[in-house]
C-alpha positions as CSV (number, residue, x, y, z in Angstrom):
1,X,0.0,0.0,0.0
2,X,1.3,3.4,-0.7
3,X,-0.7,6.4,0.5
4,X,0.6,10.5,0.0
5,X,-0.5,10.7,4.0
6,X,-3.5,10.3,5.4
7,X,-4.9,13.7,6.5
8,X,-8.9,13.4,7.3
9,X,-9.5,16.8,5.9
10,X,-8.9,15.5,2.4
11,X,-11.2,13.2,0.3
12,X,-9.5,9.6,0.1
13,X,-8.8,8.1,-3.4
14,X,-8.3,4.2,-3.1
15,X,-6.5,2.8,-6.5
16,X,-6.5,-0.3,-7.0
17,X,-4.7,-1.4,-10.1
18,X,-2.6,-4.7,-10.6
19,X,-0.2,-3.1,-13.4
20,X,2.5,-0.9,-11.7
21,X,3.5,1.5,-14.5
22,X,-0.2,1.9,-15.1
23,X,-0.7,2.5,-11.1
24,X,2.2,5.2,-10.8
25,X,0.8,6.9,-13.9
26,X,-3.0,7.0,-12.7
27,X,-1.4,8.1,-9.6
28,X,0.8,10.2,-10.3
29,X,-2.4,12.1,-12.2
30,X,-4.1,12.1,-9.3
31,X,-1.5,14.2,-7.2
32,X,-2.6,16.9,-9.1
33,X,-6.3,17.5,-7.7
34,X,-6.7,18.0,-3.6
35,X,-6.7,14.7,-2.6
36,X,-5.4,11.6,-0.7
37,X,-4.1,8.5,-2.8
38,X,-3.5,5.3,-1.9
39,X,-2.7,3.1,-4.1
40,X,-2.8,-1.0,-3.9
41,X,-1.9,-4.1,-6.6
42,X,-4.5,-7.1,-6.0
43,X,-8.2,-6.6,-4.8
44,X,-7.4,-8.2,-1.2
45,X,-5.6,-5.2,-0.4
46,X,-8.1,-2.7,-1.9
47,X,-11.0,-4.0,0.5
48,X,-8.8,-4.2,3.8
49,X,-7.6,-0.8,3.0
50,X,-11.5,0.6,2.0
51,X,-12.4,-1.0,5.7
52,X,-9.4,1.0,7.4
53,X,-9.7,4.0,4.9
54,X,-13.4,4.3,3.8
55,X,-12.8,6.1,0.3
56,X,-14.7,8.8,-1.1
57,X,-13.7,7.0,-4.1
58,X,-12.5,3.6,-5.1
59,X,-10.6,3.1,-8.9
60,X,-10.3,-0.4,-10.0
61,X,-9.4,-2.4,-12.3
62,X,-11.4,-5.7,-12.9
63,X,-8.5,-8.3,-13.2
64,X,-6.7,-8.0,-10.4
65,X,-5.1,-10.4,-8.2
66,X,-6.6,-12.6,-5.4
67,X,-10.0,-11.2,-5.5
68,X,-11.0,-9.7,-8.8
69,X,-12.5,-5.8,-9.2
70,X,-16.0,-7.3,-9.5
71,X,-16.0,-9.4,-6.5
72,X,-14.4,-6.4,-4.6
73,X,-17.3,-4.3,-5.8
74,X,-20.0,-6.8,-4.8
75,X,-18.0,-7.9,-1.1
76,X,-18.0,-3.7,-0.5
77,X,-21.5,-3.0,-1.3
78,X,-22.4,-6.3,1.0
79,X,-21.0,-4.9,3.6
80,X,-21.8,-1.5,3.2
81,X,-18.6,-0.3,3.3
82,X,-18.9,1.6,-0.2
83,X,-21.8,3.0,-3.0
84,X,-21.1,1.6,-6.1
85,X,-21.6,5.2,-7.5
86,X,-18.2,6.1,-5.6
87,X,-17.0,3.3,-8.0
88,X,-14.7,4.1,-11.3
89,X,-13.4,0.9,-13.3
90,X,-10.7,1.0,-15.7
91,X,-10.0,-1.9,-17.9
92,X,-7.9,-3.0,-20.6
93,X,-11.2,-5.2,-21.4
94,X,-14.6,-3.2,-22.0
95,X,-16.3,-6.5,-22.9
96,X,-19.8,-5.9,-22.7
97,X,-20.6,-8.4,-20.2
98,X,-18.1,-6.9,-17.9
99,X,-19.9,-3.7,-18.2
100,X,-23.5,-5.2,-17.7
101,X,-22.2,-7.1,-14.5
102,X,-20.6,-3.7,-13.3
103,X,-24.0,-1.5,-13.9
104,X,-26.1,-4.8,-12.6
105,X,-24.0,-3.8,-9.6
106,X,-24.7,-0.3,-9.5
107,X,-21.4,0.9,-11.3
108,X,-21.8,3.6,-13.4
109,X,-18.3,4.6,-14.5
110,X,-15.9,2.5,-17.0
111,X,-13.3,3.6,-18.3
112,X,-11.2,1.6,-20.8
113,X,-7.5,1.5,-21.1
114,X,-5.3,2.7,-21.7
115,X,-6.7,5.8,-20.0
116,X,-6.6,9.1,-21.3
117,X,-5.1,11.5,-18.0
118,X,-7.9,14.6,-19.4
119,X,-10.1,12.5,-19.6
120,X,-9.4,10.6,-16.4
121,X,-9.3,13.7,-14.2
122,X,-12.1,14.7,-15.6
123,X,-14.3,12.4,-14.1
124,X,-12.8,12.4,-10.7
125,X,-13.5,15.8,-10.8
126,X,-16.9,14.9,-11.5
127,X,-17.3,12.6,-8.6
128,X,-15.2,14.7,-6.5
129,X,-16.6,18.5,-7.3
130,X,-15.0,21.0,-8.6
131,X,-14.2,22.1,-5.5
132,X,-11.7,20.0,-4.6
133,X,-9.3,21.0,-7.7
134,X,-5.4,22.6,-6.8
């Protein structure tokens, strides 16, 4: 796990992406809006850190290790830990099945890679507010 410090006056970001290049540049992005990151690299890690760090916003991929992005959506939601409307999912895969599954869920952002940092930042900033932009 790799947070920028944990300060409760900021909104918490939890990434959760298996790829590491593709992690450091999603997250690197993200340092530029008022926020806390954390990042993680297999799903098991993503919902032990959304218990100890409830997220205002959880970015996921859908194949990740140990417990896929799916599953991790459906075990949050269970528990109550996380809306799936605080839910973006980025995937090298947009098969349509993937995406009905996600929305059956209550997903309603999907962004395929490889992800476009405008583009990416704009929607954060869409489920953040504007007013949490540097």
């Amino acid at each position: 796990m790799n947070g920028t410090g944990l300060s409760s006056s900021l909104p918490v970001i939890i990434l959760a992406e298996r790829d590491a290049l593709a992690r450091d540049m999603l997250s690197t992005a993200l340092q530029r809006l008022n926020v806390t990151v954390i990042t993680v690299a297999d799903g098991e890690d993503a919902y032990t850190t959304c218990l100890q760090h409830p997220p205002r916003l959880l970015i996921t991929d859908i194949w990740l290790p140990r417990l896929n992005g799916l599953d991790l959506i459906r075990r949050l939601k269970e528990n109550r830990v996380l809306h799936p409307r605080q839910v973006i999912i980025i995937s090298a895969l947009g098969f349509p099945e993937v995406v009905a599954e996600a929305a059956a869920l209550g997903v309603q952002d999907f962004l395929v890679k490889p992800v476009n940092t405008d583009q990416f930042l704009e929607r954060i900033r869409r489920h953040l507010g504007e007013d949490n932009i540097l």
